[in-house]
C-alpha positions as CSV (number, residue, x, y, z in Angstrom):
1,X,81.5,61.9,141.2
2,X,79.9,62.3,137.9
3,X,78.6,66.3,138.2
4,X,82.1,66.9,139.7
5,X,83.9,66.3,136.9
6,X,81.3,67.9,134.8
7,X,82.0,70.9,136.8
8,X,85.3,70.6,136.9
9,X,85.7,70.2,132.7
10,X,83.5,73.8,132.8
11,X,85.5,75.7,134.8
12,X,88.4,74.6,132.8
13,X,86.7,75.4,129.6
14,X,85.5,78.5,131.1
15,X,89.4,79.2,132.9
16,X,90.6,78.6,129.2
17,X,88.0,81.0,127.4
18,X,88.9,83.8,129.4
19,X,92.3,83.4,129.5
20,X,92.1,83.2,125.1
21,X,89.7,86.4,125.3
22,X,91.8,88.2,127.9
23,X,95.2,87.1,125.5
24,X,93.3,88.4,121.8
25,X,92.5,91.7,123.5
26,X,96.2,92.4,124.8
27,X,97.3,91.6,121.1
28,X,94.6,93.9,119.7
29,X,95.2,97.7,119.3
30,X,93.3,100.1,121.8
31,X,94.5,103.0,120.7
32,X,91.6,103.7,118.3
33,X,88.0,103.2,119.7
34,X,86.4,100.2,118.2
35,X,83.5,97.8,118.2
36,X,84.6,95.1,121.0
37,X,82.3,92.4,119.4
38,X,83.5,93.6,115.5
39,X,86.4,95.1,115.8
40,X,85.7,97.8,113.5
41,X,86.6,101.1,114.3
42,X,84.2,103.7,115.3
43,X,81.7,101.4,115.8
44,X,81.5,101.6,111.7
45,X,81.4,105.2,111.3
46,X,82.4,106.8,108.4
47,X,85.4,109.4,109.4
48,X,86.0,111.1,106.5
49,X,81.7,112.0,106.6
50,X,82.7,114.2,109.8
51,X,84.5,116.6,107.3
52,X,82.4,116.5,104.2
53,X,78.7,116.1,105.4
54,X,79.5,117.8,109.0
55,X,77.1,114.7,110.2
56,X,78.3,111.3,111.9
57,X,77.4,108.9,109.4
58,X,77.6,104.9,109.8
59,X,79.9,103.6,107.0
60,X,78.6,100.7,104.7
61,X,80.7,97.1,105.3
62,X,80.8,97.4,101.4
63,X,83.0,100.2,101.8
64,X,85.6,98.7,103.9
65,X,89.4,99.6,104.3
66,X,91.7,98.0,106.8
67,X,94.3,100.2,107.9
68,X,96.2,100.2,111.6
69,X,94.7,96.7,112.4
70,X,91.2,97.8,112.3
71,X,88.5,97.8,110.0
72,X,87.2,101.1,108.9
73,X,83.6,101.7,106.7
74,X,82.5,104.3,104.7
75,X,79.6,105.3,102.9
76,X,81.2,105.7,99.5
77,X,84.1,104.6,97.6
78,X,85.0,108.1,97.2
79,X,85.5,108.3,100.9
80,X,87.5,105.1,101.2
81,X,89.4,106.7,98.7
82,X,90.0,109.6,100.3
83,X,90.6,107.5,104.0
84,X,93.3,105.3,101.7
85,X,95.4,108.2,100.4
86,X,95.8,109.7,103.9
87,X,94.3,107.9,107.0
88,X,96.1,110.6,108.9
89,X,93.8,113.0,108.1
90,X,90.8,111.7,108.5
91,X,91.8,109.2,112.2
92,X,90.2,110.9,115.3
93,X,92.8,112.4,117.7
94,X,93.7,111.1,120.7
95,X,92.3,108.0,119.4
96,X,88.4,108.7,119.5
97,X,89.0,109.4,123.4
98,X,87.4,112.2,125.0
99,X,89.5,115.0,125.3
100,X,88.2,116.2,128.1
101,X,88.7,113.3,129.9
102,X,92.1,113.1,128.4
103,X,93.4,115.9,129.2
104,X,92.5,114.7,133.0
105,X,94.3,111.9,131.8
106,X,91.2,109.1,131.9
107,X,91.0,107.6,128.7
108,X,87.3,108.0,128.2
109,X,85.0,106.5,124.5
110,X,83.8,109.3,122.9
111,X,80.4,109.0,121.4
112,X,79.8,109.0,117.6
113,X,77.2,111.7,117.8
114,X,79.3,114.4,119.7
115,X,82.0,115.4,117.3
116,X,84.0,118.6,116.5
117,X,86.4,119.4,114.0
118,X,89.1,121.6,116.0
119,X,92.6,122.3,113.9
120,X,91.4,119.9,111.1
121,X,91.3,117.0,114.3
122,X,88.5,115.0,114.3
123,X,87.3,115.0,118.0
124,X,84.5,113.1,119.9
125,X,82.9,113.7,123.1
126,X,81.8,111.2,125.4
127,X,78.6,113.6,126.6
128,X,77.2,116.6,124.8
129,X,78.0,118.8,127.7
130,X,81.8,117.2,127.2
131,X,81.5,118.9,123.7
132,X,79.8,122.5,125.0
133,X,82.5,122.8,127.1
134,X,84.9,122.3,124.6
135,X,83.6,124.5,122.3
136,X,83.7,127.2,125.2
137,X,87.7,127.3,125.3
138,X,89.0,124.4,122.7
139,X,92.7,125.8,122.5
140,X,93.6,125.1,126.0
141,X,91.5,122.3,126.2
142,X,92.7,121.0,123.1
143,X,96.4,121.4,124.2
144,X,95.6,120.1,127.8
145,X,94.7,116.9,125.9
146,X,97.5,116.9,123.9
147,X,99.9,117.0,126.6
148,X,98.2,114.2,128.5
149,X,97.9,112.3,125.5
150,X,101.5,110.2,125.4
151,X,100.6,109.3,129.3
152,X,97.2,108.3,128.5
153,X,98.1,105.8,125.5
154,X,100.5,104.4,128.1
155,X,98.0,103.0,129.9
156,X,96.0,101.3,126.7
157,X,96.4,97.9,125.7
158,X,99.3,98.1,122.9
């Protein structure tokens, strides 16, 4: 009887830690790509870099802000700075999702490493050839994800 009830208190402790995992993540904002194990946005990349330095950057936990219910980092206090005064600037559209994919109404992670600025929009890819394409024909492209974009945050975790 004894390694039945041992079982039994496991699955119960087990039951209860993925029902409290399952609970945190529907209170927790998807709507912005982030870090599932840190819950920092971007996996810690610095979005204001994109539009200064051209370059993904990581961002430095010194350099932290917390805006939207995430944390973002940044590699300077001038970029904080900058991130502070207007977030809206410097937040990736649709989220950090892949357009692409958006506009095909998935939402899809982009990647870090496969960005474009389009219309001041910081954009990332989930695959370089996600980003070639893009750059082939971004306005319609761009707009086809913008028009899927309210039916694709519909199906993210509020």
């Amino acid at each position: 009887m004894m390694p039945r009830r041992i079982l039994a208190g496991l699955l119960a402790v087990w039951f209860a830690a993925t029902l409290a995992a399952f609970s945190s993540k529907a209170a927790t904002s998807e709507r912005v790509v982030k870090d599932p194990l840190s819950g920092v946005a971007r996996y810690g990349y610095d979005p204001v870099a994109y539009f200064l330095e051209k370059a993904a950057r990581p961002g430095d936990a010194a350099y932290e802000f917390r805006f939207a219910g995430l944390s973002w980092r940044f590699r300077s206090e001038a970029n904080r700075a900058a991130f502070a005064q207007a977030p809206e600037n410097f937040i990736p559209a649709f989220g950090g999702y892949d357009p692409l994919a958006v506009g095909q109404g998935v939402p899809l992670e982009g990647n870090p490493a496969f960005f474009a600025v389009h219309q001041q929009k910081l954009l990332f890819f989930a695959r370089e050839e996600s980003l070639a394409k893009f750059l082939a024909d971004p306005a319609s492209l761009f707009e086809a994800a913008a028009n899927a974009w309210p039916t694709v945050q519909r199906k993210l975790v509020p």
